[in-house]
C-alpha positions in Angstrom: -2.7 8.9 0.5 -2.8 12.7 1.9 -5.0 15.5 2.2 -7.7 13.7 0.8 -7.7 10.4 0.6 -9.4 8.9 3.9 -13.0 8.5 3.0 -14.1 10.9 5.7 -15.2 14.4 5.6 -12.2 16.5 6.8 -14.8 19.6 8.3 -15.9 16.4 10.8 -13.0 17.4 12.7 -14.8 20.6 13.5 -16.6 18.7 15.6 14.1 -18.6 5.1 12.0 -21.8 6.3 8.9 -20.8 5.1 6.8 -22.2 7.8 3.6 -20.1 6.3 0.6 -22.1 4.8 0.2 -21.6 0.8 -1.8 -22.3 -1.9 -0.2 -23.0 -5.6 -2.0 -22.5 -8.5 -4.6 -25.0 -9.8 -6.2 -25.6 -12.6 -9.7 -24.3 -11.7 -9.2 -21.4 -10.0 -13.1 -21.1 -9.0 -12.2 -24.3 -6.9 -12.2 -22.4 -3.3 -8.9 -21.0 -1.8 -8.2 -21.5 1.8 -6.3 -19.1 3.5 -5.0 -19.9 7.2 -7.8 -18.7 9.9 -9.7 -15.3 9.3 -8.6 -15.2 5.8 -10.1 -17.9 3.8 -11.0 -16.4 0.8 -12.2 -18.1 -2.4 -11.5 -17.1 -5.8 -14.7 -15.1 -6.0 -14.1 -13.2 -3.3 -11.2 -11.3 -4.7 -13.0 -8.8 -7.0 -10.5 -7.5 -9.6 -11.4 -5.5 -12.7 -9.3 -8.1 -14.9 -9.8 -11.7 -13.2 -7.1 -13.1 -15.6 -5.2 -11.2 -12.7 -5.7 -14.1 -10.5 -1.9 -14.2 -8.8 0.2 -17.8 -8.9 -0.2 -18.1 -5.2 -2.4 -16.8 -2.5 -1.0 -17.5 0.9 -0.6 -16.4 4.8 1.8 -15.6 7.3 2.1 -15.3 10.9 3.5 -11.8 11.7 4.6 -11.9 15.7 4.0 -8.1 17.4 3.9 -8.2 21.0 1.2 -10.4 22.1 -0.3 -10.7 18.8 0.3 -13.5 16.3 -1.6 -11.8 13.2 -2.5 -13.4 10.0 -0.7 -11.2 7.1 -2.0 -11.7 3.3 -0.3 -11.7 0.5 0.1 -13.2 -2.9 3.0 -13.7 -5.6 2.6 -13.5 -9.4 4.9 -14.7 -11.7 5.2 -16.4 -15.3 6.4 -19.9 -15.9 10.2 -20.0 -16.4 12.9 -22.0 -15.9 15.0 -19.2 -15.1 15.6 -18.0 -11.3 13.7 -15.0 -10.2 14.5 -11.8 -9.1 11.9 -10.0 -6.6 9.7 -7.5 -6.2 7.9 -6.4 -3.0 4.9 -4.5 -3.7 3.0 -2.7 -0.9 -0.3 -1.1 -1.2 -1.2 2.8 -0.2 -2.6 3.2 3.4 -6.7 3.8 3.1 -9.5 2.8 4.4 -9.4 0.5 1.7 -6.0 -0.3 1.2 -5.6 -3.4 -0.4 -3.3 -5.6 -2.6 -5.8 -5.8 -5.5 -4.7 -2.0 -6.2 -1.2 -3.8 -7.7 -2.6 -7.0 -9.4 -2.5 -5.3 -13.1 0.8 -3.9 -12.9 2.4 -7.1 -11.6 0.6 -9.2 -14.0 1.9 -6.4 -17.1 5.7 -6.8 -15.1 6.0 -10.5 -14.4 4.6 -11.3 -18.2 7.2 -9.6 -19.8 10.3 -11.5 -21.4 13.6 -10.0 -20.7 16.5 -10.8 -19.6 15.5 -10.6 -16.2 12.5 -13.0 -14.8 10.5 -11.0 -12.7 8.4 -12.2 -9.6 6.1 -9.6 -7.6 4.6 -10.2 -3.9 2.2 -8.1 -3.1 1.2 -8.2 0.7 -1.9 -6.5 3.0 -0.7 -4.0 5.7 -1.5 -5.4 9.2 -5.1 -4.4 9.7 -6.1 -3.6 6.5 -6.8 -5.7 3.0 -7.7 -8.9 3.6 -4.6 -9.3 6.5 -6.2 -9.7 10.7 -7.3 -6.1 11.7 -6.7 -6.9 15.7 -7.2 -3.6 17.9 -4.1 -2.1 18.5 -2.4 0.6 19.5 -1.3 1.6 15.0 1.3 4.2 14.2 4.4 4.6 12.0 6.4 2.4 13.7 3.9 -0.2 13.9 3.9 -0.4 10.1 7.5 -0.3 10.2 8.2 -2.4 12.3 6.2 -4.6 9.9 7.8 -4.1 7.1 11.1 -4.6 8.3 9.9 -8.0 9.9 7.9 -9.5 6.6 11.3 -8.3 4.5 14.0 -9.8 6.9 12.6 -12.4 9.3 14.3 -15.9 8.4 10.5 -17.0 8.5 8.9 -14.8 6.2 7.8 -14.7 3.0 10.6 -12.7 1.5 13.6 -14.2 3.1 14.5 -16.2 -0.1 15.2 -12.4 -1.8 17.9 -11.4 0.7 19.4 -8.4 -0.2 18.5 -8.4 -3.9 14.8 -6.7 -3.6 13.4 -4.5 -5.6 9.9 -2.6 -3.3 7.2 -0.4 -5.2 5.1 1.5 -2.4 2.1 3.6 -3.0 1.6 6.5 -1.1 2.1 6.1 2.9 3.8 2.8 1.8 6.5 4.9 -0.1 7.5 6.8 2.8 7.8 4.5 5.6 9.5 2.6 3.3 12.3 5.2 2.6 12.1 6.3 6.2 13.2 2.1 7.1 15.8 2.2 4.5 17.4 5.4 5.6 17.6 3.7 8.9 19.4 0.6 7.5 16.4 -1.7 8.8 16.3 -3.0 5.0 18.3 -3.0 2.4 16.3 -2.7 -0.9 18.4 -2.6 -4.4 15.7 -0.3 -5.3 12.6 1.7 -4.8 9.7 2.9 -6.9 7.4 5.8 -5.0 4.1 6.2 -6.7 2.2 9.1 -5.5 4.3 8.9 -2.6 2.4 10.9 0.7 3.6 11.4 4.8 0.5 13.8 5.9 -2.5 12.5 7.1 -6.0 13.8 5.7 -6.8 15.9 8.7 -3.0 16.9 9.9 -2.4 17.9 6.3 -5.9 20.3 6.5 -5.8 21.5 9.6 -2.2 21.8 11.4 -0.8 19.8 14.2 -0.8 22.6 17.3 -2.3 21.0 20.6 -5.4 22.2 20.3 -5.6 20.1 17.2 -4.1 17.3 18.0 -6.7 16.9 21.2 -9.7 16.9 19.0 -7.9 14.4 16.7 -7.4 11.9 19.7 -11.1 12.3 21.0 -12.3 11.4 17.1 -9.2 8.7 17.6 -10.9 7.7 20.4 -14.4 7.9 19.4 -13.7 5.6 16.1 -12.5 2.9 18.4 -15.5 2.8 20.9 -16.8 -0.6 20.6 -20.6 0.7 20.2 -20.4 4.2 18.7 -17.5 4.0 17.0 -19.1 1.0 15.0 -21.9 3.6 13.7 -19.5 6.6 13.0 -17.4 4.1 11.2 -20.5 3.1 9.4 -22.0 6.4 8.5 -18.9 8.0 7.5 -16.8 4.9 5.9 -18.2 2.6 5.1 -21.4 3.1 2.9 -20.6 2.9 -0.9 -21.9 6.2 -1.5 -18.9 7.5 0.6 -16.9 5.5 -1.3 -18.3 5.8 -4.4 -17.9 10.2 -4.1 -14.2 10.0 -2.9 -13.1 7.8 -5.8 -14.6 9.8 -7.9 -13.9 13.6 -6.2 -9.6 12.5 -6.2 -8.8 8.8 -5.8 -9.1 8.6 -9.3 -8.7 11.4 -12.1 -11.5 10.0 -14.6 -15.2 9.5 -12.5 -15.8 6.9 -15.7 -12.9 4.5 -14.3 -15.1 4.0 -11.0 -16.9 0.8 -11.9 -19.2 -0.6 -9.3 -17.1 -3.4 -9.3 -14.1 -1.2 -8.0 -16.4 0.4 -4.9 -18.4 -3.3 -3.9 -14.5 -4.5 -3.6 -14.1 -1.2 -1.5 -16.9 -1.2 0.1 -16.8 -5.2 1.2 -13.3 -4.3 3.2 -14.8 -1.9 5.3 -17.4 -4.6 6.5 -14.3 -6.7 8.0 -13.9 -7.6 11.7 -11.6 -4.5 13.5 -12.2 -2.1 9.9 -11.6 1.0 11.6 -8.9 0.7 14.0 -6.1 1.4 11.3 -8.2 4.2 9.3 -9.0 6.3 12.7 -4.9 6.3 13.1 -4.9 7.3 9.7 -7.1 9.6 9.2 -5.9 11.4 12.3 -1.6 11.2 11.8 -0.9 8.5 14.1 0.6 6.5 10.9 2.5 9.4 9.3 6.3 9.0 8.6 7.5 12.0 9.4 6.0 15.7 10.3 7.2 18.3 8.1 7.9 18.7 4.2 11.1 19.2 4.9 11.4 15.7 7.2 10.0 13.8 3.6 12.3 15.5 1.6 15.0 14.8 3.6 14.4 10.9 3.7 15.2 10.7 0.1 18.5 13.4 -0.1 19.6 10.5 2.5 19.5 8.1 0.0 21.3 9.7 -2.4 23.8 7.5 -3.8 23.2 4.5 -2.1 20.2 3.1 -4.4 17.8 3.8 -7.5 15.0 5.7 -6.8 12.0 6.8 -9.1 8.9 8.8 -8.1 6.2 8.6 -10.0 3.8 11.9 -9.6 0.7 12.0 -11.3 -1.0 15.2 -13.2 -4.4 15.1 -11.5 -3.6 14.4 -7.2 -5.4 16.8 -4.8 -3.9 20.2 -4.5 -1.9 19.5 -1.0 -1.2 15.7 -2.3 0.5 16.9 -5.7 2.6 20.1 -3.5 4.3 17.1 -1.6 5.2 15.1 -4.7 6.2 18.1 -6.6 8.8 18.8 -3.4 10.5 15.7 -4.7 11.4 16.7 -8.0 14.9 17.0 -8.5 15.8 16.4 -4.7 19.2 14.5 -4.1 18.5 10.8 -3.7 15.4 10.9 -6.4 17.3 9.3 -9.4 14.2 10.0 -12.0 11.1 11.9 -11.7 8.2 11.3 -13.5 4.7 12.4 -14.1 1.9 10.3 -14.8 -2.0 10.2 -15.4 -4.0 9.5 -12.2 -4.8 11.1 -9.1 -4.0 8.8 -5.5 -4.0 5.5 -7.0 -2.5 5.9 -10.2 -1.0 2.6 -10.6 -4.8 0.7 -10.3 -6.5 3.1 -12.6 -3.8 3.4 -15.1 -2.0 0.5 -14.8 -0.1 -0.1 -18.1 0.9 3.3 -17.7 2.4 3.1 -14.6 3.9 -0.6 -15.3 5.6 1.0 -18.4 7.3 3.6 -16.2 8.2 1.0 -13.8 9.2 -1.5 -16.2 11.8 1.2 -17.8 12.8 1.5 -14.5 13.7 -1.7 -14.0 15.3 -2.1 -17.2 17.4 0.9 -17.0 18.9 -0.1 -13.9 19.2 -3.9 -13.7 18.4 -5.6 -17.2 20.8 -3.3 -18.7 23.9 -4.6 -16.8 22.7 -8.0 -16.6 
């Protein structure tokens, strides 16, 4: 998300052996569902608005960054067929409360439908956020890149099965970093889908990026990740639901009435999670941001240009500054369709059937059609 998406006040600047553990579907889902080490989760601990949602699998795997073995979560949905799958990578937005459960509708809506491609979606938690380890670390870009490249290509992971032949959706900060690693040949997609794709952070966006900026930005940096203070900044200015509650409503989503309390306890319940803030104070303050400039984002996707499928997705209600960037897209080299949707930051968990249709057509269009 840009502008503003972080669930802070901006003016506060003023001052293929899969050696992973899974979990295949039972028939009682309420039975509890162990994930390895600090993600053991149980059925009812995934809130979803729709718990016919539940994915096929929940499961773990062991990403290896420098001196950190860190437990990465993700799931897979997919219908019962007979016939071989083709797949698709789903990657939440980068939030506070980024988290897989913003996909879950609109892989259930793709996976369910009978073509003549069967589709399978994985949907995975960004290094400290979701429901993956949030270690402290030093987050940026390349971090989450490196990432990336690592869960789509190591011979370990999760996705090595797909090889060349994946398809990645990527809300917001996912959607850039992702076209930033295929530009630089780190993966290989056959395809990408950008839904309210953003590269500025909320304050960087606001407020510029000249020195004296980008000073105060590191002492609020540093601040969030105090052990002691930072806890009660985080607290006071995160993670309380009535934060929550207020941004949803103000631009995460266009409608206030699609904020349920079910969507901000789910919300709210991340941002209580061992390490919470060390990803959202890089956030919030650029460190994760793609590239710099308008002009760098545009250029990511001209880059492209005839060497893959790509849709954007913009949506009619974003913030001001959020909508400018996607609009910037429209009818750049390397953007094969452009479309506008209802929503505001997370368009694809408050609309989903509306952004699965898009997506589906997508998919259609360029693979079912010459299957």
């Amino acid at each position: 998300m840009a502008a503003n998406a972080a669930f802070y006040a901006p003016s506060l600047i003023r001052s293929c052996k899969l050696s992973h553990s899974s979990l295949s579907r039972s028939a009682d889902f309420r039975k509890s569902l162990s994930v390895k080490a600090s993600t053991a989760l149980s059925y009812s601990e995934l809130p979803v608005a729709d718990k016919s949602s539940v994915p096929t699998k929940i499961s773990s795997w062991q990403w290896k960054f420098k001196d950190n073995s860190i437990n990465i979560y993700y799931e897979e949905h997919e219908r019962e067929s007979n016939e071989p799958a083709k797949d698709i990578l789903m990657i939440p937005t980068i939030s506070d409360v980024s988290t897989v459960e913003e996909w879950r509708l609109v892989a259930k809506d793709i996976v369910q439908r009978v073509g003549k491609i069967n589709w399978r979606a994985t949907i995975v938690d960004w290094p400290g956020l979701g429901y993956s380890d949030r270690p402290k670390m030093n987050y940026d870009a390349d971090v989450m890149e490196n990432f990336l490249v690592d869960f789509m290509n190591s011979p370990d992971s999760p996705m090595c099965y797909s090889g060349k032949d994946l398809v990645v959706f990527g809300g917001g900060h996912a959607a850039a970093i992702t076209v930033r690693a295929a530009k630089k040949g780190l993966i290989n997609p056959t395809a990408i889908a950008a839904v309210a794709p953003t590269w500025a952070g909320p304050l960087p966006i606001v407020f510029g990026r000249d020195s004296n900026m980008e000073t105060r930005y590191g002492m609020l940096r540093g601040t969030l990740r105090a052990p002691a203070l930072g806890w009660m900044m985080y607290n006071v200015l995160v993670s309380n639901e009535k934060s929550i509650e207020s941004q949803y409503k103000s631009h995460v989503y266009s409608n206030p009435e699609n904020v349920t309390p079910t969507v901000i306890e789910s919300r709210y319940s991340l941002t209580k999670r061992n390490g919470a803030r060390y990803v959202p104070a890089a956030f919030l303050t650029g460190l994760l941001d793609p590239v710099k400039t308008r002009e760098e984002f545009v250029q990511l996707f001209a880059d492209l240009d005839g060497k893959l499928p790509i849709i954007v997705l913009s949506t009619k209600d974003s913030p001001k500054r959020s909508k400018a960037e996607m609009e910037a897209l429209k009818g750049v080299k390397g953007v094969s369709q452009f479309v506008e949707v209802a929503g505001a930051l997370l368009p694809h968990e408050e609309y989903p059937t509306v952004v699965a249709e898009e997506l589906y057509r997508f998919l259609q269009e360029n693979f079912e059609q010459k299957a």
